[in-house]
N, C-alpha and C positions, 0 to 999 in steps of 0.2 A: 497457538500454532503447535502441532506434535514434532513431535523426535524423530528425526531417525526415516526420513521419508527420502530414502537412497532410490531413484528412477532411474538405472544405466539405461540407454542405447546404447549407444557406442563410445569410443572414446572421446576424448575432449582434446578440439583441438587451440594452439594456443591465442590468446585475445591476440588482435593487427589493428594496427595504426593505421589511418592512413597515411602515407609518406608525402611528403613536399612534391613530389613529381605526379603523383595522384591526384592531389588536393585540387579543388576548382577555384576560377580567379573570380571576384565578384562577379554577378548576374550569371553565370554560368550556369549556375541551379535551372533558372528561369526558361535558360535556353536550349535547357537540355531538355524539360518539357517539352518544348516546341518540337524539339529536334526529332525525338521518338515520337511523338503525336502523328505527327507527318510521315514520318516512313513507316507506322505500322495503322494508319488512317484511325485512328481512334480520337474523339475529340478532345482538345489540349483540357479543353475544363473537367472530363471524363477522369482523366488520365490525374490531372490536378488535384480531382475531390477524391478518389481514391486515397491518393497518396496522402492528402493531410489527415484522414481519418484514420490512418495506418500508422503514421509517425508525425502530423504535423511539418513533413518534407523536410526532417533531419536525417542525418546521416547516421551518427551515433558512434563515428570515430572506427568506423568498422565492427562495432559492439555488436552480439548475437542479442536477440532480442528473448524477454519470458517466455516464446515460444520456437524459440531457433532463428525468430526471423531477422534479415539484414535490410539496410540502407532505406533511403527515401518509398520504397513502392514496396518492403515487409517482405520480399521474398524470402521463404522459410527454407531450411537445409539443418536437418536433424542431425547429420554427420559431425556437425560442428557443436552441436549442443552438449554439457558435461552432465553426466548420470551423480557429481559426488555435490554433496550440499553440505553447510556446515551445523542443522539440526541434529545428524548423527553426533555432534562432538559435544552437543550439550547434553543437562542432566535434568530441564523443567518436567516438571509432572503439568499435562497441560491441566487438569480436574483443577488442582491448586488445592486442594482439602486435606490435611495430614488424617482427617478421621477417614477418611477413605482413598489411600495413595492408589495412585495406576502402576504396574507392573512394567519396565521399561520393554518397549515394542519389539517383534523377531522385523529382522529386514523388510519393507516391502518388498515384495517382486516387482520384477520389471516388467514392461509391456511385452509384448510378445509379437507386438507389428507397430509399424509407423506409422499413420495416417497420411495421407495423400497431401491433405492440410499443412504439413510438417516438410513436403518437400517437393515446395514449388520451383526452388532454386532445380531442382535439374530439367525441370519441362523447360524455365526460362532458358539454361544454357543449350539447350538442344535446341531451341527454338531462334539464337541469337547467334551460336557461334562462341559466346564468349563462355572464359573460364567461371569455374566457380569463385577463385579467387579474386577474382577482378570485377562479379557482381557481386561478392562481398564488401569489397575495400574501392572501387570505383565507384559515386552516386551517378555518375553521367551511365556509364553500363546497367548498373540495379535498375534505372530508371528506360530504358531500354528492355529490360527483362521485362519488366511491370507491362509495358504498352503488347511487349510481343502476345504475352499471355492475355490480357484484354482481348487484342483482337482473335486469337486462338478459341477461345471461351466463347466470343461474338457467332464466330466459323460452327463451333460447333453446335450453339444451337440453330444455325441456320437464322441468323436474324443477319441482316444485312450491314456491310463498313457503313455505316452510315454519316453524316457530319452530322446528323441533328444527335443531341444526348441522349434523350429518353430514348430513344431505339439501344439504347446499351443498358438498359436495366439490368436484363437477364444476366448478362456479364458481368458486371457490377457485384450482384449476388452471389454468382458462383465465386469471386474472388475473397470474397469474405471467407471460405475452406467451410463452411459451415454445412452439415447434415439434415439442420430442422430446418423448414421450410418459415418461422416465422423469425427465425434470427438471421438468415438470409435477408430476409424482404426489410428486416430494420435495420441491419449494414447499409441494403440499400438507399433505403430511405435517409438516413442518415449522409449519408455521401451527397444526395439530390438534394439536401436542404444544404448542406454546405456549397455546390454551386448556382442554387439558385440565392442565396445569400451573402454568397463572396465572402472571400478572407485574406488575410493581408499580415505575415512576420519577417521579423527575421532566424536563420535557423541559426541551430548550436554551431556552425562552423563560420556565420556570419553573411549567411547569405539572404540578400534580400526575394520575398517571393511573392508575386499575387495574382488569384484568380479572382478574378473580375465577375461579380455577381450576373447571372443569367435568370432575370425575370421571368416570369408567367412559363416556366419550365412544367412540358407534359412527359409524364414519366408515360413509357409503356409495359404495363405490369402485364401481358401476357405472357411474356419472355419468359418471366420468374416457372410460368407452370410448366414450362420446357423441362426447368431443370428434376423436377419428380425427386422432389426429398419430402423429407416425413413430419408430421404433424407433431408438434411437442405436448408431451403428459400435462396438463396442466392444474387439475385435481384442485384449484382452490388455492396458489402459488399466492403468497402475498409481497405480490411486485407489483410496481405500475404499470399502467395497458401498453406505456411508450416503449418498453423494452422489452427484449424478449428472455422468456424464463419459462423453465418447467420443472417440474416436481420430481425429481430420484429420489425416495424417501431414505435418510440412513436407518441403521440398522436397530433394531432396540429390541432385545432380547434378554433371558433369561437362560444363565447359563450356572454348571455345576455348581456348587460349592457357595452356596447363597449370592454368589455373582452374578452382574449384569453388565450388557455394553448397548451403546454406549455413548448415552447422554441419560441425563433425567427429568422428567417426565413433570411436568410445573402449569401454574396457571396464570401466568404472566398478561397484564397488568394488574390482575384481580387481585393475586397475595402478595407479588411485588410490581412497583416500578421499575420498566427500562432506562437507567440511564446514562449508557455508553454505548459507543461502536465502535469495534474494533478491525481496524484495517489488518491483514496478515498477507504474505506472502504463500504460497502453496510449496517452495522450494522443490518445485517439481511441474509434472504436465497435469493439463485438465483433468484427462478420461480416467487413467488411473487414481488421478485425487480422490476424485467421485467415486469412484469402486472402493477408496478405501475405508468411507465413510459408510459404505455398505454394508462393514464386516464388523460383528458387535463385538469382536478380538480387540481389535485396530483403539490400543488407547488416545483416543483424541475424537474430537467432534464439532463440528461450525456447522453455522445453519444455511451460508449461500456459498457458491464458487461461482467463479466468474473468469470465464476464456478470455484470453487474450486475444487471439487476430481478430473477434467480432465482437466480443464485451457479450456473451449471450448467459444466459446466468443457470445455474441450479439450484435450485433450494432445494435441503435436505434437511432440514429440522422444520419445524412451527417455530416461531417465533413467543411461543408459549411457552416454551421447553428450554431447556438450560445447557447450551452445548459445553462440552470440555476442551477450554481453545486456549483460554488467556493464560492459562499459569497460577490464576488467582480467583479462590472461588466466591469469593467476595464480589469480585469483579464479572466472573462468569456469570452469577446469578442475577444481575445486574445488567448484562449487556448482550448481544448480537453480534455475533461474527462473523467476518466476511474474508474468504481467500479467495486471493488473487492467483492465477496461473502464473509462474515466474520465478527466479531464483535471484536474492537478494543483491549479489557482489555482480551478474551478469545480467540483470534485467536492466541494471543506469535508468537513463534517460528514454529505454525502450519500453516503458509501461506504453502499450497503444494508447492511441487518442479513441478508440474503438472501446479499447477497456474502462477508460477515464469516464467517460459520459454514462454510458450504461451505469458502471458501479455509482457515480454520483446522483443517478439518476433512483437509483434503490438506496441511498442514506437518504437521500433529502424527505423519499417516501416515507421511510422507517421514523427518520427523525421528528417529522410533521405527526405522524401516528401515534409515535410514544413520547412526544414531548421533551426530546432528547435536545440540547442546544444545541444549534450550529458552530463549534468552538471549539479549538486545539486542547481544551481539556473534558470533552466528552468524545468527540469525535478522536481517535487514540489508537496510533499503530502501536500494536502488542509492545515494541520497542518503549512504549511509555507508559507499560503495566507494571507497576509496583509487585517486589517478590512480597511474598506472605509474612515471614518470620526474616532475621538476619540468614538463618541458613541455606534459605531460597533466594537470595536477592543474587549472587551470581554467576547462577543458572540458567535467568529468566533469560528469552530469546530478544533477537536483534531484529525482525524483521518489520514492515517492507526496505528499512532501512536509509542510508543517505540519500536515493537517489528518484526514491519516491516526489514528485512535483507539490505537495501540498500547498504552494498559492493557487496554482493553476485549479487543482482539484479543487477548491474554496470557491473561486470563481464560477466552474460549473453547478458547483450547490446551491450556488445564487446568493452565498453568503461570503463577498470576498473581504481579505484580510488587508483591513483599510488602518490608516493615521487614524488617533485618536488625541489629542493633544497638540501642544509645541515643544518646541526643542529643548525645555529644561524638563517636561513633565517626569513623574519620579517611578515612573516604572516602560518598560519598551516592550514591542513583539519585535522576535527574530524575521526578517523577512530579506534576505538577501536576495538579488538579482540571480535568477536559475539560469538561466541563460550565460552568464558570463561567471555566477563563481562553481569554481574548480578547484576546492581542496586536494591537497594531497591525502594519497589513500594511498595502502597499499594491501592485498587480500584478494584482488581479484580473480587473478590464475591460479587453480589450483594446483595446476602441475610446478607452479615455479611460488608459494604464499606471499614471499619474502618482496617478489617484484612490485614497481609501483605499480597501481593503477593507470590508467590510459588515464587524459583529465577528461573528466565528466561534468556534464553541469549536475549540482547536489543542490539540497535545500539547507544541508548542517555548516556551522561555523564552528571553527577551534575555537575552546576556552583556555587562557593557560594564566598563571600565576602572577605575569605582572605586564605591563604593558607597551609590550616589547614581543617584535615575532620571533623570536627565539628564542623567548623565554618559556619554562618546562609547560608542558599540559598540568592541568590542575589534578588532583587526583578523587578516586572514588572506592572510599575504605570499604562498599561493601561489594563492588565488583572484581576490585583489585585490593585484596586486605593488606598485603604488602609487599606491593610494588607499584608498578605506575600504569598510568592510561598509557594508550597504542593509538598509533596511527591506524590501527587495523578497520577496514571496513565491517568489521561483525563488532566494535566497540563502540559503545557509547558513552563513553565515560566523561569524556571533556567535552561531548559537543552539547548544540544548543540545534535546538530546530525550527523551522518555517513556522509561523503562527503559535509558537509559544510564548509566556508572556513573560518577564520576569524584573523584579525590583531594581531599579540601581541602585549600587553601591559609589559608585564613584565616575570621573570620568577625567581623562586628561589627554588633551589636545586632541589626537583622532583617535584614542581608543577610550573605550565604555567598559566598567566593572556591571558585572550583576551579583546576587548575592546566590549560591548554587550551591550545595551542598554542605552547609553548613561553610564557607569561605567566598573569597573573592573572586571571580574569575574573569578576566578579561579579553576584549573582541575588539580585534581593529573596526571602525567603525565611522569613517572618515565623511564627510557631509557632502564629498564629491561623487561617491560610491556605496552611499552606505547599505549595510548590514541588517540594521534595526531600527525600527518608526517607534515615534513615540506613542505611548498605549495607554494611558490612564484609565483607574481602575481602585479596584481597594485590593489591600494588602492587610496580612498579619505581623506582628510580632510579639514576643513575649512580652505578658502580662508585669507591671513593674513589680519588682521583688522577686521575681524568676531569671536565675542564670541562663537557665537554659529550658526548654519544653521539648517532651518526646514526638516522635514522628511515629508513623503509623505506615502497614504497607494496606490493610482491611480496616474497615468501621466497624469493629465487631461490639455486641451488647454489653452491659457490665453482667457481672455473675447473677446478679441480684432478677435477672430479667430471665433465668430462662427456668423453665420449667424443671421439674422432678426426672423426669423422664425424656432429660435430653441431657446430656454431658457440656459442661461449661466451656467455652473457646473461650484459652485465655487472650489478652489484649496484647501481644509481646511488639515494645518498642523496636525497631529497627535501628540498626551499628551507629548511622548520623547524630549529628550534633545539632539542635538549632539552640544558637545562642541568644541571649543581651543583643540590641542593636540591629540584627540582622531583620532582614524581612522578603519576605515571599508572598508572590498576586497570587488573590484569592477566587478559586472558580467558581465555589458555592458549597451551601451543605453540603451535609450526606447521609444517606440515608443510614439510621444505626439499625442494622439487621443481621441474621443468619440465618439462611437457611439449610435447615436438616432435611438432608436428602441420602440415604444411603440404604436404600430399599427400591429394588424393583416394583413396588406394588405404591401408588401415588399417594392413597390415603393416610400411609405414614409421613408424608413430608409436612414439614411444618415450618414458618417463618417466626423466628423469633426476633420480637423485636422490643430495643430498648431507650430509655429517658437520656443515657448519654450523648450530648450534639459534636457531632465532628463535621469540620470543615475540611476542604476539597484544596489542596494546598501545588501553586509547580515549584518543587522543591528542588530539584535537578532534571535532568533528562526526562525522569520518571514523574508522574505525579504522585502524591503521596496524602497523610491523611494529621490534621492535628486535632486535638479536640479541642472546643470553644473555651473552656472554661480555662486554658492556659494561656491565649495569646490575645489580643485585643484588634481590634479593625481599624485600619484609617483608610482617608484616600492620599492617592499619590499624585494627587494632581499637583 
């Protein structure tokens, strides 16, 4: 993920709660459906499948969503959305290569108009009566908004109030804010398989909700051609037929001074193996992301984006090609990156279910393709890319962050994150309940850092020193060399996450040790509520007669392996400690390579690769790298 991707609008205004007086008493959700159904004649199931493919019919605590948007039905209001993100404050090179650093980036510019997309919230209030404020922080008003504008959207293409649903197709589409005519038609289609299939939760504020599956459901897609949007570029996109994508190629150029931007240019799987994906954040909006990938200046480079209010995607690199995303070029060279439209501390629990499906719908493709595991140690938000040397580790960026859903996302991959074991097995995956935990944060507001968070559902659990909830966070000598971890939403220092795996160390009465950075760390973990499933699996630890074994942030070759005519990457340990005793689950090899790339012209690049085996280790937060011949295998069953 790059630096420095500052998108003003307008000002930002500050996060709202909803208040006690606001708040809805059970089945209310349910009713409110009803309620707006009926007085703006749109069918409740219409109105239903919308909404859960917008947000799952959460609220989000009054939270702006990755796109501006608010409550239960998405309505967007850009006014509200903040132009400052916290990748200006870091210092990652996203390339990750010391033999060829990037140049820290000039400002992006800002948009120069808002899209129509971005601000539905004032058609719904002009259409409803109500304030802005009260279809932000009311779900019974937002959900009011959503139908007004259904039937608005109905009106204007001249399709009829109808009670049958397929006669709202067209509607449907246009809600989706979407321009190409084929990410439209899959919003819709997506919406129509959720009410002809039903679905059934409870939301983040406790509300029970269900639409009631509608059988042998006939969609009428002439509607859709009412709306006259545009055919997407599609040039050979390597995405599935189910979702929609089109090709904006980034930029790649040849500039002054033997420079180029800005990715390089590779023959991926031929010289290497793909074997990671990295989730990122875009800390910003779609349109301008994409333009900024346009520009071979712009240090940084991924090869998809993917909109939020319709999950519709762009590919800009081949998947051949080696974008500059992770931080680490070990791991760049090696993986696929995907940004997300959104900003890390305000997107929460607002990643669309719109966006969930599509993007899981392009890793399972990617993954099936290139062989990549379905697993919290391949599948890897940037937030768990290893820095290169000790000097980069921290720098490296935080995103998609806490509040990214990783069960749910697992789930839709068709690979969810299931028990492994019983209750003494000797290693666990983090897997908290999303829905109900709600750590403390605090980072959220920019205008105010210091404030806490709204509670959010998250996927990370505190780690701290002994086991006891007020005893200190654990700490992390190479993010924080000295001082301590933070409650801050942009830190990862003491957490653990969704689908990670890790060793036990200990365990006493409801809480559970794991072994995490070279120490102890423990997690309340109580068997009425808990946190972490048992995981069984194999693990390392050092080889007997070693104190200690170094950690690694790259798999890079021994000396002995590279050519005359390539300069040697040294192997340099990272600041941790792995000691005697301790142990860390193993994800799998790794591939020991490098590749040399630092020429615009392709025929120069070359993979070196070499006889030293390194293993795939979840060391902390991060994953990290050991070689084989220090630490030995068991299982932990």
């Amino acid at each position: 993920m790059r630096r420095a991707l500052a998108i003003a609008v307008v000002a930002f205004l500050p996060l709202v709660n909803i208040t006690a007086a606001q708040a809805e008493e059970p089945g209310d959700r349910q009713q409110a459906f009803a309620a707006a159904a009926k007085e703006f004649q749109v069918p409740e199931s219409v109105l239903l499948g919308v909404s859960y493919l917008e947000s799952r019919w959460d609220a989000h605590a009054g939270q702006p969503s990755n796109d501006a948007g608010f409550g239960p039905m998405h309505l967007t209001d850009a006014a509200a959305f903040t132009g400052s993100n916290h990748h200006g404050e870091g210092e990652e090179d996203p390339r990750g290569d010391e033999t060829r650093p990037l140049a820290a980036p000039a400002e992006a510019p800002a948009p120069t108009e808002i899209p129509a997309s971005l601000r539905t919230m004032e058609k719904a209030s002009q259409l409803t009566g109500e304030s802005h404020e009260k279809l932000r922080t009311d779900p019974a008003a937002n959900i009011r908004g959503g139908a007004a504008l259904l039937a608005d959207y109905q009106k204007s293409l001249g399709a009829p109030l109808s009670d049958k649903p397929g006669e709202w197709y067209g509607a449907v589409a246009k809600y989706s804010g979407a321009d190409e005519s084929e990410a439209a038609k899959i919003f819709a289609d997506e919406v129509y398989t959720t009410i002809q299939d039903g679905a059934e939760r409870v939301t983040d504020d406790g509300q029970k909700v269900a639409l009631p599956p509608v059988p042998g459901l006939e969609k009428i897609e002439k509607w859709l051609e009412k709306l006259g949007l545009r055919p997407p570029r599609r040039d050979g996109v390597e995405c599935p037929a189910s979702i929609s994508c089109e090709w904006i190629p980034a930029a790649y150029q040849q500039l002054p001074n033997d420079d180029y931007g800005h990715y390089d240019l590779s023959n991926r799987p031929v010289n290497q193996k793909v074997d990671y994906i990295i989730i990122h954040d875009m800390e910003g909006y779609f349109g301008p992301s994409v333009k900024l990938n346009q520009d071979p200046k712009w240090p940084g480079s991924w090869h998809y984006s993917v909109r939020s209010s319709d999950g519709h995607i762009a590919q800009q690199i081949k998947t051949k090609d080696v974008g500059w995303q992770a931080g680490n070029w070990y791991i760049n060279a090696k993986s696929i990156g995907i940004e997300h439209e959104g900003f890390l501390a305000e997107g929460s629990t607002w990643y669309t279910e719109a966006m969930y499906r599509t993007s899981a719908k392009l890793v399972r493709y990617l993954a099936l393709r290139h062989g990549v595991p379905l697993d919290r140690a391949h599948i890897l938000g940037h937030d768990n890319v290893p820095g290169t040397l000790p000097t980069t580790v921290k720098t490296m960026h935080e995103d998609p962050g806490p509040f990214w859903d990783w069960a749910h996302y697992f789930e839709l991959l068709g690979a969810p994150l299931h028990q492994f074991g019983g209750p003494k097995s000797g290693s666990v995956m983090i897997k908290p309940d999303f829905a109900t935990n709600k750590p403390y944060f605090y980072g959220c507001d920019r205008k105010n850092p210091e404030a806490a968070c709204p509670p959010l559902s998250a996927q990370s659990i505190w780690l701290r020193t002994e086991p006891r909830a007020d005893a200190p966070l654990v700490k992390d000598v190479g993010k924080h060399p000295t001082g301590d971890s933070l409650y801050s939403v942009y830190d990862h220092s003491a957490r653990a996450s969704t689908g990670q795996r890790f060793s036990v160390a200990d365990r006493q009465g409801d809480w559970t040790a794991i072994w995490y950075l070279g120490q102890k760390a423990w997690f309340h973990n109580p068997a009425s509520a808990p946190t972490a499933v048992p995981s069984m699996g194999l693990v390392v630890t050092p080889k007997p007669g070693l104190a200690t074994v170094p950690v690694y942030g790259r798999a890079y070759p021994e000396k002995e392996a590279y050519p005359a005519d390539i300069p040697y990457q040294a192997v340099t340990p990272l600041q941790y400690t792995f000691s005697a005793g301790e142990k860390y689950t193993l994800a799998g090899p790794a591939s020991t390579e490098y590749y040399r790339a630092v020429t615009f012209d392709l025929e120069s690049h070359k993979v070196v690769k070499g006889q030293t085996k390194y293993l795939e280790i979840q060391f902390g937060h991060r994953v990290m790298f050991v070689k084989a011949d220090d630490v030995q295998v068991s299982f932990s069953g």
